[in-house]
Structure formats: C-alpha cells, structure tokens
N, C-alpha and C positions, 0 to 999 in steps of 0.2 A: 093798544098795548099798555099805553100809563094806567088807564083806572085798573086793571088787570094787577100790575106791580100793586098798586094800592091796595087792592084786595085783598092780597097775598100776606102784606105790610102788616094791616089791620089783625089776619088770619093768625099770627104766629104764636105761640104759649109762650111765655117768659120764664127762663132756665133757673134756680136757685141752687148757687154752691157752696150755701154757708155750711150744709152738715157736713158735705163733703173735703171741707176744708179744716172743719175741728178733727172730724176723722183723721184725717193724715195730720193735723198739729200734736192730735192724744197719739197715735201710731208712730209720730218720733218723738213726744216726749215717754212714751214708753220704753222704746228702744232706748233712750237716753239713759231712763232710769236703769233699766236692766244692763248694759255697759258700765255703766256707774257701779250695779250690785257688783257684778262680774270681778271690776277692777277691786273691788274693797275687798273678796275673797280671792284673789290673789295675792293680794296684800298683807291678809289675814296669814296664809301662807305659807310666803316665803319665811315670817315674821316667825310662825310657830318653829319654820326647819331651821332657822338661824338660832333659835332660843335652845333646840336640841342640840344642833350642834357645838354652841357655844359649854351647854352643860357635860357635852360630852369628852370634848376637850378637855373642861376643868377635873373631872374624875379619870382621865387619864395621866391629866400631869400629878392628881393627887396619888395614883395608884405607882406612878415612874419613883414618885420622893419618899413614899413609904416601904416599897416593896427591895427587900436586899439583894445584893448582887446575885447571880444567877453562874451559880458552879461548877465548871465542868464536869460530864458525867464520866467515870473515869470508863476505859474499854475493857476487852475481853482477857486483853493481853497486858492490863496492869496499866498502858499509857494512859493519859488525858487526852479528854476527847476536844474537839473545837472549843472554843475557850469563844464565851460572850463576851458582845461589843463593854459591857459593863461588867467585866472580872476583877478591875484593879488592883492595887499593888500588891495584892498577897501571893494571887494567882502568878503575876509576873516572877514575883520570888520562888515562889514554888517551880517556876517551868527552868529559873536561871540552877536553880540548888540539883534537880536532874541532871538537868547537863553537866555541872561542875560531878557532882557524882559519876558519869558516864567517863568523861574526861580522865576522872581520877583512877575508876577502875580499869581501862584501857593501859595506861603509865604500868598498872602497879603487875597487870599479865605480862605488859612487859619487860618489866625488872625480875620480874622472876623467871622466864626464858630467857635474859638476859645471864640471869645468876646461875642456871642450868647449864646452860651452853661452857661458862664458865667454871663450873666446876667438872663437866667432863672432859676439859681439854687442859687442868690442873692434873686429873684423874690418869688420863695419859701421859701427860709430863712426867709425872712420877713412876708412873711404870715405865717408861723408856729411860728415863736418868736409873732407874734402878737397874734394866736390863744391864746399861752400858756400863754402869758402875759395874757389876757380876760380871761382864765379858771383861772387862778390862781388868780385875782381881786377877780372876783363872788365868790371863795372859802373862800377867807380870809372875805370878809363882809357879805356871809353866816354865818357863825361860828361866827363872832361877833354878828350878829342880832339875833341868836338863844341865845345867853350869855343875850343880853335886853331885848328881848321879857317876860321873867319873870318878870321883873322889870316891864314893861311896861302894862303888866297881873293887877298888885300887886296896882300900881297909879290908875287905871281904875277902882277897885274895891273901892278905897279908896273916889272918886269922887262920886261912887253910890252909897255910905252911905250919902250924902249930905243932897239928897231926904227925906233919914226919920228923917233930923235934925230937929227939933221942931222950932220953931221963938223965943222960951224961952232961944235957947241958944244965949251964948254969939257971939258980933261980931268978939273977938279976934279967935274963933276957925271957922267962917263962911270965916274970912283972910286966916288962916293958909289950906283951902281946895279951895279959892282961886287960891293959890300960888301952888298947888300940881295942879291944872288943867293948872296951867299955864307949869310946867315941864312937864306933860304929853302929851301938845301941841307940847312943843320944842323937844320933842326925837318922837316924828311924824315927825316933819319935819325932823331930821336929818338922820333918817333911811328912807322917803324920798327920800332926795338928795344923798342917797346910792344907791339908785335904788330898796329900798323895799317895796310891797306894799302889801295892805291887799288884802285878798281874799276876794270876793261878794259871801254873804251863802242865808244871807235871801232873801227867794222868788225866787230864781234862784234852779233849776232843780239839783236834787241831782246827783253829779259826784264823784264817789270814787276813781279820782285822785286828786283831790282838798278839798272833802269833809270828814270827818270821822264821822259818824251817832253813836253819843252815845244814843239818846234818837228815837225812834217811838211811833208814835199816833197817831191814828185812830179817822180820820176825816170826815166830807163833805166839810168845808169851802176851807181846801184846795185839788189840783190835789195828787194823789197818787204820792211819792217819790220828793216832792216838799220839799225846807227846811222853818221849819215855825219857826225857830228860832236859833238863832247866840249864843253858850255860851261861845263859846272863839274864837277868830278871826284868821283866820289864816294868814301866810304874804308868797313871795315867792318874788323870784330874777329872774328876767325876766320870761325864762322857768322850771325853777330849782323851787321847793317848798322846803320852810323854814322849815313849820311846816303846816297841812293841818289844817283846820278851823272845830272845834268841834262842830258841829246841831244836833238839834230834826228835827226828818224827818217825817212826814205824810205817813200813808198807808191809804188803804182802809178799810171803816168802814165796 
C-alpha cells in the first residue's frame, strides 16, 4: 500500500493560482474603481441640483423685492375681491374708507326716514290742532247766537207793531222804531260776519232737518208738505243748526 501512496505522490500536477488571483485583485480593484466613478457622479449631482436651487431661490427673492404689490381684482358687483397676503397699507385704507362710507350712508337713510316720519306726524298735528281749533270756533259762536237770537226774535217783533201805528201817532215814537230797525239790522250783520245764517222756510219743501212744523193746513194753493209760512226764523253755522226755523206746513185738502 506505501509504494502505491508513493506513486500517486510522485503522480500529481502542481496547481498555479497566480492568474487566478490577479484576476479577482483587477475584478475588485475594478469594482473599486467604478463605486468610486458612481460615488463622484452622485456627488457631481447633487452638487449641480443644489447650484439650481440655490439660483433659483436667489431669482425668486429678486423677483418678491422688485415686483409691486399685487391689487385686488375689483368683482362684478363693484366690491374688492380677496386682497393679497402683500396689499399694504393703501389697500387697508381703501377697505377702512368703504366701510366708513357704508356706515355713513346707512345713518343718513336713516335720518331721512327719521325726518319723514317726522314731518308726517307734524302734518297731522296740524291738521287735528286745526280741526279742533274750527270745532271749537263753530261751538263758542253757536252758543253765542243762540244767547241773541231771542233778542233778535223780541226787535223783529217790535218793528211789526210799526205797521198798525196810526199816522196820528207822534213822530218822536215813528224815531224811536226807526232806531230799533236800525239795531236789528246791525246784529244781522254781526251774526252775519259770524258765519250765521237764517234758514229759507217760506216756499221751500218742508225738511225736518231744518224745519220744525208747528202749524198744518189744508190747502190747494199750495203742493202738499210745502211751507206756507215763516213764524220764527231759523239760523245755523255752516252745517251745524242753531235753532230749526218754526212754519205752518200745507197738507192735502
């Protein structure tokens, strides 16, 4: 069995791994190299996107310090539209001067419906103070004219005794009924210029708002409910009656 080993010993080729060993030392100083290139173009790079962006930075902040503030665009309806983060203090003034605008014309509709209101309930004052004034005239020169109307009654009768004065009588008492027709003229006029007037009986159609029928008498001369005679006159104040006027009224015979 030993000289066998021996043989075999002798037998063997001797293995050489020099190439095989530069091979793998070039194959990673290759790889060394190209991780190397790799890393220097990454480097290369980032180097370039940092160079842009630095530039593009600095033409941004040159484009923020040159370019002017940015305007609101005004809308359809005349307002201001969003106001940029960069409008400053013009625009501020401008948004404050609306509003006080706004503010101001709000006040001044209301002083003039204010002033409205106001002059229609001056408008009525005056018409009701004038009403009352007019009802309470007519009232107090009613109530006077009713006080003379007796009087005025009492002269009238005094005047148509005149008629059955004889010519025998004296002129000093034809004076004195004179002078009594004369006063019974002047308190015509003055309850007149009051606004009193007599009521129309005779011949006018009997109306028992104006009329008051003490006497009837059956006629043909005259129309049925006609008045055919005046015994005491009546007076009234515009619409208002004094005192209604006392007739003999006609019926049907």
């Amino acid at each position: 069995m030993a000289p066998q080993r021996k043989g075999n010993r002798s037998s063997r080729i001797p293995i050489k791994f020099l190439d095989s060993d530069k091979e793998t030392d070039s194959d990673a100083e290759g790889e060394e190299s190209s991780e190397q290139s790799v890393s220097n173009d990454e480097q290369d790079l980032v180097s370039d996107m940092s160079s842009e962006l630095e530039a593009t930075k600095h033409e941004q902040e040159t484009f923020d310090a040159g370019d002017p503030p940015v305007q609101p665009s005004p809308q359809a309806d005349g307002s201001p539209g969003e106001a940029s983060i960069s409008g400053g203090p013009e625009f501020a003034e401008l948004v404050a001067s609306r509003a006080e605008l706004k503010r101001l014309e709000g006040e001044v509709k209301d002083l003039r419906e204010s002033l409205a209101r106001r002059q229609a309930d001056f408008e009525n004052y005056r018409k009701r103070m004038e009403r009352e004034r007019t009802e309470t005239y007519n009232r107090v020169v009613a109530d006077i004219a009713a006080k003379l109307l007796p009087v005025l009654d009492n002269l009238k009768r005094a005047l148509e005794t005149e008629a059955s004065v004889e010519a025998a009588e004296s002129d000093e008492f034809r004076h004195f009924l004179s002078g009594v027709d004369l006063i019974y003229k002047q308190l015509n006029g003055v309850l007149d210029a009051f606004g009193v007037k007599p009521v129309q009986a005779e011949g006018e159609q009997f109306n028992p708002h104006l009329h008051e029928a003490v006497v009837t008498e059956p006629t043909d001369d005259y129309e049925p409910d006609t008045v055919m005679q005046e015994i005491v006159r009546g007076f009234r104040l515009g619409d208002k009656l004094i005192r209604p006027a006392l007739v003999k009224v006609a019926i049907k015979k």
